[in-house]
RODO-2510 file (C-alpha; in nm, 4 decimals, decimal comma):
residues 80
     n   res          X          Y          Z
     1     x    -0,6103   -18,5914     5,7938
     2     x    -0,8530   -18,4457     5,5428
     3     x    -0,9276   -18,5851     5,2113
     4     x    -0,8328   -18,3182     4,9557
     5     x    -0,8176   -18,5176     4,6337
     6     x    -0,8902   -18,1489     4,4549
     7     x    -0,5746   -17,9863     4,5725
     8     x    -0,3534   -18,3250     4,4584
     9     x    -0,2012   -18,3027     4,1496
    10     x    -0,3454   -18,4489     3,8454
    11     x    -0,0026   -18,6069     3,7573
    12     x     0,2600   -18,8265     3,9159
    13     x     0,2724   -19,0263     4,2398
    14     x     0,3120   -18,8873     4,5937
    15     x     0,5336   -19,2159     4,7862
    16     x     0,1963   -19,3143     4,9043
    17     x     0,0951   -19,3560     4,5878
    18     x     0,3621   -19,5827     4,5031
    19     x     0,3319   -19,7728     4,8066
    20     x    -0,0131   -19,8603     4,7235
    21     x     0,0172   -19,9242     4,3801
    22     x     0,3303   -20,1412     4,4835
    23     x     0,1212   -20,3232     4,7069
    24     x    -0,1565   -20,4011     4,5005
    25     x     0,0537   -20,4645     4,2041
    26     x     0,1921   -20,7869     4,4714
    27     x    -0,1411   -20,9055     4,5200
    28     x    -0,3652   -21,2421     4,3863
    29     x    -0,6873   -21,0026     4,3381
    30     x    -0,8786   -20,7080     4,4377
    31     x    -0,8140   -20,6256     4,7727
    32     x    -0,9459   -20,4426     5,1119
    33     x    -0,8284   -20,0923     5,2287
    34     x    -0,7050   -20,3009     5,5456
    35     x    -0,5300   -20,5516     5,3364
    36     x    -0,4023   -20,2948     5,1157
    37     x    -0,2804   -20,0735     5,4247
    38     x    -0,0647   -20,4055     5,5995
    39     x     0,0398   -20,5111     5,2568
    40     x     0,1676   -20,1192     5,2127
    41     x     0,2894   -20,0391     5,5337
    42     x     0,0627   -19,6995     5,5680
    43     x    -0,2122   -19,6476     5,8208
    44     x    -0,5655   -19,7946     5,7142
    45     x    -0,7324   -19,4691     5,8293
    46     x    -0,5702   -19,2640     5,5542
    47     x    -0,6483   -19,5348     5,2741
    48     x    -0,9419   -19,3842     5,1570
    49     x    -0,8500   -19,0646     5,0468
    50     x    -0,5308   -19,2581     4,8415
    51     x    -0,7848   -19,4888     4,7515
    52     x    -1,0005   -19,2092     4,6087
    53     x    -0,7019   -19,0427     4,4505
    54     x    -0,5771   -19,2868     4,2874
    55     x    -0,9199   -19,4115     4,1527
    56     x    -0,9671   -19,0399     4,0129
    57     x    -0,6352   -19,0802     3,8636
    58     x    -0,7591   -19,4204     3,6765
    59     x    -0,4610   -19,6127     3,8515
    60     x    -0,6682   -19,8603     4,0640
    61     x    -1,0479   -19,9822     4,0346
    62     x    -1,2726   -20,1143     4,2304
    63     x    -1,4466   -20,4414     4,0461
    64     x    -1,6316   -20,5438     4,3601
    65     x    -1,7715   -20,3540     4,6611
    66     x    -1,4886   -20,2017     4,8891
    67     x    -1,2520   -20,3994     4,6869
    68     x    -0,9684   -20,2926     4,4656
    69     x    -0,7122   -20,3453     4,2231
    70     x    -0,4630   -20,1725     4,0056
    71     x    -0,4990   -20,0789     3,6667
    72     x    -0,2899   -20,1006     3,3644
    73     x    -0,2795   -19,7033     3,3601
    74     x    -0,1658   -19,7991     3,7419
    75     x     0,1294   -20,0540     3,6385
    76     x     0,2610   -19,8176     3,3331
    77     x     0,2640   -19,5215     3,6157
    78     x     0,4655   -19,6908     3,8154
    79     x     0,7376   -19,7966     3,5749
    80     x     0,7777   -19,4427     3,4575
***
């Protein structure tokens, strides 16, 4: 699968999205694609395009190298 984070749109969650965000919402810390990808359910090769989507998107950050973790723009998208 390509990573196409132009053609996404700028607004709303796709369900992987939500997954993700759902999954990192659950967790201690900033966490690993692979962590991020069992905690989710979704394959870990497709992770890094969501990963860079949602990082465009200001939903999730990444405070340490290959590490990440959601955002408060991330939680409030999720509720709505």
């Amino acid at each position: 699968m390509a990573c196409n984070t132009k053609s996404e749109s700028c607004e709303g969650l796709n369900e992987n999205h939500e997954k993700i965000l759902s999954a990192l919402a659950g967790m201690s810390g900033p966490s690993a694609s692979k962590e991020i990808a069992t905690a989710s359910g979704l394959e870990s090769k497709s992770m890094s395009c969501q990963l860079k989507s949602l990082k465009n998107k200001g939903y999730i950050a990444s405070p340490a190298r290959c590490k990440y973790a959601i955002t408060e723009a991330g939680k409030a998208a999720m509720t709505s």
